[in-house]
N, C-alpha and C positions, 0 to 999 in steps of 0.2 A: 165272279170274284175268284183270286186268285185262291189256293189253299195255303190258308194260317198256321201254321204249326204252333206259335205262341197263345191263341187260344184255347189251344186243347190239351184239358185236365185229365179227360175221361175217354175211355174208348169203348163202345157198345160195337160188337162182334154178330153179325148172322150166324145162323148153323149151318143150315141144311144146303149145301151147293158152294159155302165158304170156309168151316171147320171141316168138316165129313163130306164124300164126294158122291151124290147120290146116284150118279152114275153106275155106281156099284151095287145096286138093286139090281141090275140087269145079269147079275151071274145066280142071283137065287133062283130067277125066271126062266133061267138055261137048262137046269136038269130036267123042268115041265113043261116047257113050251117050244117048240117047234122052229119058232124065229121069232128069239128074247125081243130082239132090238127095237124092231118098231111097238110093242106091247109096253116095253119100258117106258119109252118118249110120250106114248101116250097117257100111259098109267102118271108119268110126270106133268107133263100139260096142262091133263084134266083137273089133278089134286090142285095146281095153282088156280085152275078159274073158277071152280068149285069156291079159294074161297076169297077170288074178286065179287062172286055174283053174292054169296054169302052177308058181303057185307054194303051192300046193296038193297036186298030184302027181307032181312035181320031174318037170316036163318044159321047162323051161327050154331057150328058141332064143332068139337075139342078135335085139333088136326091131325088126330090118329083115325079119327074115324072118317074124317075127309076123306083119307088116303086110302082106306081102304076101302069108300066108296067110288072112287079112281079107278083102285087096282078092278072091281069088280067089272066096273065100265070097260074098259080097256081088253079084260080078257073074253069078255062077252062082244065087243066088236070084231076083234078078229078071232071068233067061232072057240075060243078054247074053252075046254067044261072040266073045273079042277070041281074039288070038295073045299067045305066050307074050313076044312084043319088045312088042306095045301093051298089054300089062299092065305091063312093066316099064320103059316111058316115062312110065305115071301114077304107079306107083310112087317115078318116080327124083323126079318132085317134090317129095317130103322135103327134100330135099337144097337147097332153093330157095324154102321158102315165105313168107310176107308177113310181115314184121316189122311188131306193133303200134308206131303212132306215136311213143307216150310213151318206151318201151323204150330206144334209144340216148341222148337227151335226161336219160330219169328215170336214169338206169343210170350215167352222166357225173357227174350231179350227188351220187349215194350214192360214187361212187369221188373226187368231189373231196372229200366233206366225210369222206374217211378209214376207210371201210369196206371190206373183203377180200369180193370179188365171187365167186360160184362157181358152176357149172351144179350141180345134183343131177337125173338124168334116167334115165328106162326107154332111152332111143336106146341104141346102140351107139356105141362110138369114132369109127368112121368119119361116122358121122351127127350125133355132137356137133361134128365139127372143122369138118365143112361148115355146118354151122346158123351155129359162132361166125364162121367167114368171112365167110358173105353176110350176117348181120345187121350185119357190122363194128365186134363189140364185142372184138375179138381183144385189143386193149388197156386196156381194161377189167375182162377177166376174166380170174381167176388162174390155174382151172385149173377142168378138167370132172371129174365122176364119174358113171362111167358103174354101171348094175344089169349092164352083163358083168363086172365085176373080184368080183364075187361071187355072178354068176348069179341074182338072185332082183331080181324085181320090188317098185316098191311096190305098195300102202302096208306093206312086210312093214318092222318096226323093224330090221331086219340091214342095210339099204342107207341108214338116215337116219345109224345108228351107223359104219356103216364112212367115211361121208362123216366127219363130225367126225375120228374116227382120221387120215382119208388130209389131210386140211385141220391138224389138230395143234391143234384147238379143242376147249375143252368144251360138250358138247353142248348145255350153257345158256344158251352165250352168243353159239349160233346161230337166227335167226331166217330160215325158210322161208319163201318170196316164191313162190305160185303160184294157179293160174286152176282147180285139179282139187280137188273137195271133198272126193274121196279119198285125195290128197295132203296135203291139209291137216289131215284123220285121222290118216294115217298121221307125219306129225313131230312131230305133239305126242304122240302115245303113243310114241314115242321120244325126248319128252323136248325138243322144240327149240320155240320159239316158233314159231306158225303164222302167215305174213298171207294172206288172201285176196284176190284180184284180180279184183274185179267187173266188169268194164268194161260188161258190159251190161245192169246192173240189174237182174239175175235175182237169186229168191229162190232164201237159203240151206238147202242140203238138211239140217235140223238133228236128222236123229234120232240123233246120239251126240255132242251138243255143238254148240258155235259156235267161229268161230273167235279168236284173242286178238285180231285187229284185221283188219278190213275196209277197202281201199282199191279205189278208182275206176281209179287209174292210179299207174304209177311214184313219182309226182312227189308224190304222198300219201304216201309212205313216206320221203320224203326230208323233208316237214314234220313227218310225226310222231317222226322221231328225233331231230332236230334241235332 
């Protein structure tokens, strides 16, 4: 189906890869690691399937400790031996990482033209409050939801529907704003309008669909509802 723009009330926002660019983990791994880049990718990889398999085997942990069971994986495959504080100095970089440009500009402009702004995220509480801090969209967004307040990660449909519930929205007349193709899976098979966030021109991973609308940047989202 095509993408509705008269249906949507609400817009529920990813963080991590769509607010803050987590690619930017890879410069805290540069002053201790040898060759950041493949360490990072994998350090990223791993924390996602950590927590596909997670909600699979109902082993559920809050996604800071995911990640930092990741980062451990990662610098233990390829041979690096930090301490357990300079793991968890690259670690705290979560808490700090690079907001895409468009983000506070595109994000201002969906909140002036009358739209209910919301996180939907795998992070944990603590890691949502800091994200909206340093991004400084505190005023802009309503409220966060966190995959703790029901323990199960995406893309499982329990956290796209608990979001609508916690939000007081029908779930169709929410449209999902994120950068993970798994994300974008997983809210339309619960039901919410998907948009994707391409920013770098990469092709769409399409073996179970496409998304209901493709945009470049924030600021694409704010023309096509308008």
């Amino acid at each position: 189906m095509p993408f509705d723009p008269d249906r949507v009330t609400t817009l529920t926002f990813d963080s991590y890869s769509t607010i803050v660019d987590v690619e930017a983990a890879e410069t805290a791994l540069a002053d201790r690691v040898p060759n950041p880049e493949p360490v990072s990718r994998l350090w990223r990889s791993r924390s996602l399937a950590y927590t596909f398999i997670a909600n699979q085997i109902d082993a559920y942990k809050p996604f800071y400790e995911m990640n930092r069971d990741a980062l451990q994986y990662a610098l233990d495959a390829h041979g690096v031996d930090l301490s357990t504080e300079e793991r968890d100095e690259i670690l705290a970089v979560y808490h700090e990482l690079d907001v895409f440009d468009d983000v506070r500009d595109g994000m201002n402009r969906l909140y002036d033209a009358g739209y209910d702004l919301y996180v939907v995220s795998n992070g944990n509480p603590e890691m949502l409050e800091s994200m909206i801090e340093h991004a400084g969209i505190g005023g802009l967004v309503e409220d966060t939801v966190s995959a703790d307040e029901v323990q199960t990660f995406k893309p499982a449909a329990e956290l796209y529907h608990h979001a609508a519930d916690r939000i007081g929205t029908d779930i169709g007349e929410l449209a999902h704003v994120t950068a993970g193709y798994f994300d974008v899976y997983g809210a339309m098979h619960a039901g919410m309008q998907s948009v994707w966030v391409n920013r770098d021109g990469g092709p769409w991973d399409a073996f179970a669909g496409e998304p209901d609308l493709t945009i470049g940047s924030f600021h694409d989202l704010r023309d096509e509802l308008v």
